[in-house]
C-alpha positions as CSV (number, residue, x, y, z in Angstrom):
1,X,-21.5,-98.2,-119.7
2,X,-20.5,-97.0,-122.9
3,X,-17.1,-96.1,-124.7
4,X,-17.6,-92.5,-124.4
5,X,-18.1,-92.5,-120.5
6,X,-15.2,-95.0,-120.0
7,X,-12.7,-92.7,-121.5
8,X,-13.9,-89.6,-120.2
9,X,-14.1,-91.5,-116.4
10,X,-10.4,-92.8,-117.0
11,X,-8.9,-89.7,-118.9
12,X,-9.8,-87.8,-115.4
13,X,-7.4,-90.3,-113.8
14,X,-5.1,-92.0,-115.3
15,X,-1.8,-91.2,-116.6
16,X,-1.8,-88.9,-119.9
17,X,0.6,-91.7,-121.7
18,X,-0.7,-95.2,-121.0
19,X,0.1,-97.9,-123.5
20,X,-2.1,-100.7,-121.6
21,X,-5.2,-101.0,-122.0
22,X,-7.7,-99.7,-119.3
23,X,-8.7,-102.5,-117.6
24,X,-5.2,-103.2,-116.6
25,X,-5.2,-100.4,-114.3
26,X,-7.1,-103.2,-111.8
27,X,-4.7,-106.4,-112.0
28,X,-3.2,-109.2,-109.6
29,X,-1.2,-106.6,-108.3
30,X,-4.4,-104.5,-107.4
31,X,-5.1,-107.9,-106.0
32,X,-2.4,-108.5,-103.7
33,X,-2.4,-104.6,-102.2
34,X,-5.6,-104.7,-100.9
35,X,-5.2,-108.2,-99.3
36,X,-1.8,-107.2,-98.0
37,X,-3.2,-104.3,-95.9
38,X,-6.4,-105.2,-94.9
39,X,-4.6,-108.4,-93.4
40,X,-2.0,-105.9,-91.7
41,X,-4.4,-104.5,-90.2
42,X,-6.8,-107.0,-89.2
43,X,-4.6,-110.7,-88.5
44,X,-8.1,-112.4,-89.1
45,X,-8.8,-111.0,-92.4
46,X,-8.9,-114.5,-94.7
47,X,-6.3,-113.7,-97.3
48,X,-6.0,-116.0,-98.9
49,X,-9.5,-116.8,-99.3
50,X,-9.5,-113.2,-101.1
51,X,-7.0,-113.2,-103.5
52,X,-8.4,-116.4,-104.6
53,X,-12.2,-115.3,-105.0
54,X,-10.9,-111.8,-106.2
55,X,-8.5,-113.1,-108.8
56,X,-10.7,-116.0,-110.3
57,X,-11.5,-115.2,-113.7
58,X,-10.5,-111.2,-113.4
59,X,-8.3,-111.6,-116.2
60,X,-11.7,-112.2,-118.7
61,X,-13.1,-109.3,-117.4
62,X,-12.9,-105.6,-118.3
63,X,-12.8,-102.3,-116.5
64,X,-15.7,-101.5,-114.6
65,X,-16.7,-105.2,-114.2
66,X,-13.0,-105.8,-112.7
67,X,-13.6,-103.5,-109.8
68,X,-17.1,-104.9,-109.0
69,X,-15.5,-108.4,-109.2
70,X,-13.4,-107.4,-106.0
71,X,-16.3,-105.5,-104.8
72,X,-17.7,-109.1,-104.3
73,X,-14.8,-110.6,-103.0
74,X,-14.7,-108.2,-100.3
75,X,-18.2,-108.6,-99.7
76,X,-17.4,-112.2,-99.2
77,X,-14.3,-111.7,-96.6
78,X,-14.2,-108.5,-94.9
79,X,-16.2,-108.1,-91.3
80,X,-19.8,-108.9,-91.5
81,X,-20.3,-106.0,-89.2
82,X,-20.3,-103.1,-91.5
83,X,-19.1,-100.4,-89.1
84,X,-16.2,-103.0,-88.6
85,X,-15.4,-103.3,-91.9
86,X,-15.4,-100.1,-92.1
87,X,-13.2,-99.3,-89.3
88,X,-10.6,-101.6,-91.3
89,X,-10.8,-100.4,-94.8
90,X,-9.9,-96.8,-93.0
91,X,-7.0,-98.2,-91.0
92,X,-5.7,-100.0,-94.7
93,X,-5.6,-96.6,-96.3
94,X,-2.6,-94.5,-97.2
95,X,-2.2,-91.1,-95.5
96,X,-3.6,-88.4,-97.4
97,X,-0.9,-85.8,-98.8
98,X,-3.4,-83.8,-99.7
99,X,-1.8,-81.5,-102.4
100,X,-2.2,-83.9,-105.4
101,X,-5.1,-84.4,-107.9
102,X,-6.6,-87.7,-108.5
103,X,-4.6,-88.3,-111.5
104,X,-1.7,-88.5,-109.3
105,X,-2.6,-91.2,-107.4
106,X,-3.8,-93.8,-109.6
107,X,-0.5,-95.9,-109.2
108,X,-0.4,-95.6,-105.5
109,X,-1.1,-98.8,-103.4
110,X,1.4,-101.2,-104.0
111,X,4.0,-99.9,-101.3
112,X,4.1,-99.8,-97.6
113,X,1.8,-96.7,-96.9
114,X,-1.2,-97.9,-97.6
115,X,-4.1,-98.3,-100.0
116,X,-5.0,-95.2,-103.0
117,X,-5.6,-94.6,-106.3
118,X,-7.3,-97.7,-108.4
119,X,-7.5,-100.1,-105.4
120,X,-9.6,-98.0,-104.1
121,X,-12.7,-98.1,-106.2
122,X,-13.9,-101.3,-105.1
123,X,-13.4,-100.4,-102.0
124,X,-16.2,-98.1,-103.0
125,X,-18.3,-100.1,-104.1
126,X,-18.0,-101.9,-101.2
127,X,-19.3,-99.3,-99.1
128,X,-22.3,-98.3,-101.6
129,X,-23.6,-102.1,-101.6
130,X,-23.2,-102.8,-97.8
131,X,-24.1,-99.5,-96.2
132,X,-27.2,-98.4,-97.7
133,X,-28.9,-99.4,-94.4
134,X,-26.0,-97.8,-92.2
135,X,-25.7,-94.2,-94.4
136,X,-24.3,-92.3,-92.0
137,X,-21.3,-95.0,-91.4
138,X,-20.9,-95.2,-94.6
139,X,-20.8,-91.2,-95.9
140,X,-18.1,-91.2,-93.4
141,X,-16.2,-94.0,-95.0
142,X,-17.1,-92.2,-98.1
143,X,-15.0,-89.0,-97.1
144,X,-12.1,-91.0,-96.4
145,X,-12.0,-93.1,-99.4
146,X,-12.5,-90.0,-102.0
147,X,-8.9,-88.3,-100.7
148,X,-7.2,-91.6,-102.3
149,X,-9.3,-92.1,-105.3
150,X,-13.1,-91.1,-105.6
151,X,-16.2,-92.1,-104.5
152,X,-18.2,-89.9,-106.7
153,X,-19.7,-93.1,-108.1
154,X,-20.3,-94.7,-105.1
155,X,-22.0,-91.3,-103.1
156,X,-25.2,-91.9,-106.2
157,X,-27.3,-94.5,-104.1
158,X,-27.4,-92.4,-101.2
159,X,-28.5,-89.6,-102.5
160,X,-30.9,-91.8,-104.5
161,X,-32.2,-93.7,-101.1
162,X,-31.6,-90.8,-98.3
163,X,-31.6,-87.6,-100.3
164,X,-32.3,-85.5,-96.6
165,X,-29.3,-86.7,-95.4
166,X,-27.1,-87.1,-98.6
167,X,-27.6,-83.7,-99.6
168,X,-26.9,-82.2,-95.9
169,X,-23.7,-84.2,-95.9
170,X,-22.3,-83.1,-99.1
171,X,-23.3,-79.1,-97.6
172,X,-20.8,-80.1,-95.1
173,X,-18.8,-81.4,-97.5
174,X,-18.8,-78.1,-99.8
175,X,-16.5,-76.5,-96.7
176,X,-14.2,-78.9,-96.2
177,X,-10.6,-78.4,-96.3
178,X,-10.0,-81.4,-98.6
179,X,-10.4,-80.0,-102.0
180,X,-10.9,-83.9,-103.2
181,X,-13.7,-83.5,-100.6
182,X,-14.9,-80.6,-102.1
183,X,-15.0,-81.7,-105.6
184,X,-17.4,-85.0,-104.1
185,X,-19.9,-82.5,-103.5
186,X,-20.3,-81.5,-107.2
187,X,-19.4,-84.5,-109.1
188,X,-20.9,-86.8,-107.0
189,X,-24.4,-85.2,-107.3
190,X,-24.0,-84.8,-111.1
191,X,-27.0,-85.6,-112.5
192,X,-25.6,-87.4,-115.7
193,X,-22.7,-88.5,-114.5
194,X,-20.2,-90.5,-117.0
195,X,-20.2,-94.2,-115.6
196,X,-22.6,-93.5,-112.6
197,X,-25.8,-94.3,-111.7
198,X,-27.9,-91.6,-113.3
199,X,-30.1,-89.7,-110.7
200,X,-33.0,-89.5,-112.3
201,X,-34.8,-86.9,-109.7
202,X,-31.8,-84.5,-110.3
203,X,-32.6,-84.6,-114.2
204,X,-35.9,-83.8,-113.3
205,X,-34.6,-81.1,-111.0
206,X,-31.5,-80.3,-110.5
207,X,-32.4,-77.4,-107.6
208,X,-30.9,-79.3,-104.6
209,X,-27.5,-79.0,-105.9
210,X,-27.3,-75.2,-106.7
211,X,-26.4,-74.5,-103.5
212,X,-23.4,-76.5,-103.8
213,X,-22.5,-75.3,-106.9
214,X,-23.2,-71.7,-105.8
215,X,-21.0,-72.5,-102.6
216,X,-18.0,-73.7,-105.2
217,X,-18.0,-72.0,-108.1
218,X,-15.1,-69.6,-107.0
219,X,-13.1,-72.4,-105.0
220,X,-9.7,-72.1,-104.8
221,X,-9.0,-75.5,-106.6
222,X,-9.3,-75.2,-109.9
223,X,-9.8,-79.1,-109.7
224,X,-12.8,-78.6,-108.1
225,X,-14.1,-75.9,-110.1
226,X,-13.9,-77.9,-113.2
227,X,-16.4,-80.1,-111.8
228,X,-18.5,-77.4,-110.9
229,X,-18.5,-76.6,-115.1
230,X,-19.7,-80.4,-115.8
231,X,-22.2,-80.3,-113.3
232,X,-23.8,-77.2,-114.9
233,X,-23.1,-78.4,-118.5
234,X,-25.0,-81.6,-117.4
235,X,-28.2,-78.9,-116.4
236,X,-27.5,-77.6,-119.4
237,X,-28.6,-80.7,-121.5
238,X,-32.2,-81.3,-120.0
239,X,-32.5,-77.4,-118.4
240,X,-30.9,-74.5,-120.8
241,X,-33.0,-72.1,-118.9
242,X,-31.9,-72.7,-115.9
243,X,-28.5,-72.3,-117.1
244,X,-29.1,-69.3,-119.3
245,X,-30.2,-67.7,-115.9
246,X,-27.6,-68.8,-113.8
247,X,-24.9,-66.9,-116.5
248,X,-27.5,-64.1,-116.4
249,X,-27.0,-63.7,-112.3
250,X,-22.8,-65.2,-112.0
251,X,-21.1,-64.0,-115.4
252,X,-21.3,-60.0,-115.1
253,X,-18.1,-58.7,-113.4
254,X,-17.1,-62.0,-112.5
255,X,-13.4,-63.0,-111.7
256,X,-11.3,-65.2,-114.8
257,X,-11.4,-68.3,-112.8
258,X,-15.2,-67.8,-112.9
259,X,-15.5,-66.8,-116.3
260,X,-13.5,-69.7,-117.8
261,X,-15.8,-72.5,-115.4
262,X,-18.5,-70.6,-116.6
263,X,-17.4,-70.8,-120.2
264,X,-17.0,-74.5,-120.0
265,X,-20.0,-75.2,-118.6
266,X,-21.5,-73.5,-121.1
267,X,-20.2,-75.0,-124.4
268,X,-22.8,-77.5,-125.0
269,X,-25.4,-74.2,-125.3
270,X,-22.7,-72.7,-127.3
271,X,-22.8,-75.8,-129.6
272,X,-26.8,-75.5,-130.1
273,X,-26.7,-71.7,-130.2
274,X,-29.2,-71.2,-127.5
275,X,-29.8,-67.4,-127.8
276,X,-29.5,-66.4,-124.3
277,X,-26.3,-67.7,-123.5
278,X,-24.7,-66.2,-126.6
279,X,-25.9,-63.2,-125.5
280,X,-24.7,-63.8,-122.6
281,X,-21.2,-63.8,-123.8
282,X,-21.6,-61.2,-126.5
283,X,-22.1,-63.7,-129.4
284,X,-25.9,-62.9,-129.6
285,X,-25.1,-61.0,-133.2
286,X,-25.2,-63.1,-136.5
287,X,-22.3,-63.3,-139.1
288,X,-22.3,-60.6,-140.8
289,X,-20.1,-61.2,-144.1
290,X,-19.7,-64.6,-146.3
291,X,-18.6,-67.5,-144.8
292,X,-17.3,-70.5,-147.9
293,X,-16.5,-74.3,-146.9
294,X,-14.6,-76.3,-148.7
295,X,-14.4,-79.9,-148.4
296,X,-11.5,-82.5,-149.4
297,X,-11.0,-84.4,-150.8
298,X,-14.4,-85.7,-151.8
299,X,-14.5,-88.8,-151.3
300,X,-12.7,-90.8,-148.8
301,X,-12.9,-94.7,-147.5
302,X,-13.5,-95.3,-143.5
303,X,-10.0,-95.0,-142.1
304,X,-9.2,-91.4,-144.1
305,X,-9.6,-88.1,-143.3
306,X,-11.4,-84.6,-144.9
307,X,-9.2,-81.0,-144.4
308,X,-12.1,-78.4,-144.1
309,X,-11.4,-74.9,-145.1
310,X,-13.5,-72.3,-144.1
311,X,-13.2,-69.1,-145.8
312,X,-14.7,-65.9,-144.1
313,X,-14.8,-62.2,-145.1
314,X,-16.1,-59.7,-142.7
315,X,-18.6,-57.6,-144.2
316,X,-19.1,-55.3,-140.6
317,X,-17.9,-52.3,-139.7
318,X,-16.3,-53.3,-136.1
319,X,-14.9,-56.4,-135.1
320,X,-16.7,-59.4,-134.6
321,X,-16.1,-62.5,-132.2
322,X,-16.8,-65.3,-133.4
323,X,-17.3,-68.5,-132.1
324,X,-17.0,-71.5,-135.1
325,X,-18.1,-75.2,-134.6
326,X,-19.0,-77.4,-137.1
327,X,-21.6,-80.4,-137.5
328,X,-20.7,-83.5,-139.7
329,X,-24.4,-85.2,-140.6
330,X,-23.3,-89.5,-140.1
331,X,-25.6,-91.4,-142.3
332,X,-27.3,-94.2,-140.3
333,X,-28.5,-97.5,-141.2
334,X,-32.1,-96.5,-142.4
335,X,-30.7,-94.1,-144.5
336,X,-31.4,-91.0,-142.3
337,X,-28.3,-88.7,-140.5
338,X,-27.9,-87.5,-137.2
339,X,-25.7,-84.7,-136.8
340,X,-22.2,-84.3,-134.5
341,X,-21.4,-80.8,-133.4
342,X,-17.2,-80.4,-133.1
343,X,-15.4,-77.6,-131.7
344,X,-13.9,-75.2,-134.4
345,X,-12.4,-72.2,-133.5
346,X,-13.1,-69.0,-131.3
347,X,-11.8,-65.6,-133.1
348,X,-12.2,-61.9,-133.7
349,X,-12.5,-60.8,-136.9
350,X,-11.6,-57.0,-138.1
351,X,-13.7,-55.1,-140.0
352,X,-13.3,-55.9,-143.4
353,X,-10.6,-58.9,-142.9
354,X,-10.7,-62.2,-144.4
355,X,-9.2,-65.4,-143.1
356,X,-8.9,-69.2,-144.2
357,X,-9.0,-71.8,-141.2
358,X,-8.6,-75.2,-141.7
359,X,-8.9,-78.4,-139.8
360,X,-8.3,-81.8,-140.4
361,X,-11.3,-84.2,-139.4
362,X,-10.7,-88.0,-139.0
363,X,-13.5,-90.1,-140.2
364,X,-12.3,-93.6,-138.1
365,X,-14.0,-96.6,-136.4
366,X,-14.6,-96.2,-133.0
367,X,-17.0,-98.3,-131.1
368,X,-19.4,-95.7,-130.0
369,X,-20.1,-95.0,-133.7
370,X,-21.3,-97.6,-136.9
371,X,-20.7,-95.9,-140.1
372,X,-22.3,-96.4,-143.3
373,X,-21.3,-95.6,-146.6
374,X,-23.1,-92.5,-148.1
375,X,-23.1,-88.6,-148.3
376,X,-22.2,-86.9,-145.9
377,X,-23.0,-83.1,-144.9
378,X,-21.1,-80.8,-143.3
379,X,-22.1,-77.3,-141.9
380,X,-20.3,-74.6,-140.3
381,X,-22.0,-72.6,-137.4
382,X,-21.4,-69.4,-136.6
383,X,-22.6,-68.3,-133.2
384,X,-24.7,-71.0,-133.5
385,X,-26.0,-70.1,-136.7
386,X,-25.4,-72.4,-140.1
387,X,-23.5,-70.3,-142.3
388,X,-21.8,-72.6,-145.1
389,X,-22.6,-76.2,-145.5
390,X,-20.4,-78.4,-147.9
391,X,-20.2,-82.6,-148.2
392,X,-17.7,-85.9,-148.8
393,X,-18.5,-89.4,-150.1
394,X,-18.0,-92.1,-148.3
395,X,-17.2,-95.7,-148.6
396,X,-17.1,-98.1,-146.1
């Protein structure tokens, strides 16, 4: 799992100001919860013999492998019956309040009511190892185990192995009253989703899951409708067609809350200026007027940062909207680039008016990027169209 994915998995759930690192959100603590309440509920649960096998070299380990290591240790202590285990993982769990997101509950589990929040993803994992061969015991451990954390990672084997029944579960699950329920049926079935299992047949072809996204798009929860905007923006990257028709059929006359999931699931398109879907939202028309970039300062060492300045000048007689992003061209190894797109800025420009908008770009390490020393372009696009290029030096 890369950096990217680990960030954009934990940002969804963890608190907005968090000075540890990551994989400190599973600890000894994490540890001792689960123990605690399994035991409570089960006198003949070993422990002991848990904490120790769970907390054996977690310390080395990071994030994702962290919650797998107690995946194992549970493996190793809880029922070998797999409804029973399940039956006891459900009794450990805290009630369900039902009115939070799952940000909110990423600190639960070390009190009296019972297990939530980060504890909970092993016992996820659990479930998804052991109950492949019991699926329907195990969906309905599933639904229990999302409403304290998520098992939208865990849900991708069994739509891999039993997609008949997986996919006529999560139908069921589309209606429930638990919007955490609700958002399982979309993210879950993600085809690309960050940090899970990619479903390859869903790449292929995503049709199984547009009835669930058709059946959420306008949920109440505006949780849940947000994952209804990745899951198309994952269609997006391997099938813009399908997309571009889907805004086609859902984005005339639609309602705001529609309109902004449909926005967001579109902004990948956006970024590549597919034609339909900036027709779609009435940025089919070119620039018409002179767009200048300006670059500084021109040469800058790894660590510093360019401002860009983008003059325009409308040269139309009626306003335009306008929707700005720009690429920076990273020089790679071998001497070739390979271009990021970043979000700019969305505007409406009068006839006639000029503007100057500027943005201050950070060129810093980051693991999911190696830099190299060299020129490097920048364009502008303008409803997906390159409309002003410019470049910095620089040294690494």
């Amino acid at each position: 799992m890369n950096a990217p994915e680990l960030c954009n998995a934990v940002r969804r759930y963890a608190a907005p100001a968090m000075a540890e690192p990551f994989k400190n959100l599973i600890h000894a603590g994490t540890v001792d919860a689960a123990a605690r309440h399994l035991q409570r509920h089960d006198a003949g649960f070993d422990a002991a013999r848990f904490r120790r096998l769970a907390s054996q070299g977690l310390e080395a380990l990071e994030f994702k492998a962290r919650a797998q290591h107690l995946a194992t240790a549970l493996e190793a202590t809880l029922p070998a019956d797999f409804a029973a285990a399940c039956d006891l993982i459900e009794a450990a769990l805290a009630p369900v309040r039902g009115d939070e997101e799952l940000g909110e509950l990423h600190d639960r589990g070390n009190d009296d009511s019972g297990l939530a929040g980060w504890v909970v993803w092993p016992l996820t994992e659990f479930v998804a190892r052991r109950g492949l061969g019991e699926p329907e015991r195990a969906l309905a451990a599933l639904h229990a185990l999302t409403q304290r954390f998520s098992a939208e990672w865990a849900i991708r084997p069994f739509i891999e192995r039993h997609p008949a029944l997986a996919f006529e579960t999560l139908a069921h699950w589309a209606r429930d009253p638990s919007a955490h329920v609700r958002r399982l049926a979309s993210e879950g079935s993600r085809p690309r989703l960050p940090w899970g299992l990619q479903l390859k047949g869903l790449i292929a072809d995503p049709s199984p899951t547009l009835p669930l996204l058709e059946a959420l798009q306008d949920d109440p929860s505006e949780y849940v409708r947000r994952s209804v905007a990745n899951h198309l923006n994952d269609i997006a990257k391997d099938h813009p067609g399908l997309v571009a028709d889907w805004l086609e059929r859902h984005l005339p006359d639609a309602p705001a809350p529609r309109r902004a999931l449909l926005r967001h699931a579109s902004r990948t398109l956006i970024k590549r200026g597919d034609a339909r879907v900036l027709k779609a939202w009435g940025l089919g028309r070119p620039f018409a007027g002179e767009a200048r970039l300006r670059v500084t300062p021109r040469r800058i060492a790894l660590g510093e940062a360019v401002t860009l300045a983008l003059t325009l000048h409308s040269g139309a007689k009626r306003a335009q909207t306008l929707v700005v992003d720009y690429a920076v061209h990273h020089v790679k190894a071998n001497g070739t680039v390979s271009p990021k797109v970043f979000k700019g800025w969305n505007l409406s420009l009068a006839p006639g008016e000029a503007i100057t908008l500027t943005k201050r770009h950070a060129v810093k390490p980051i693991t999911t990027r190696s830099y190299h020393a060299g020129r490097h372009a920048v364009d502008v696009r303008i409803n997906g169209v390159v409309c002003a290029e410019a470049f910095f030096e620089l040294k690494v």
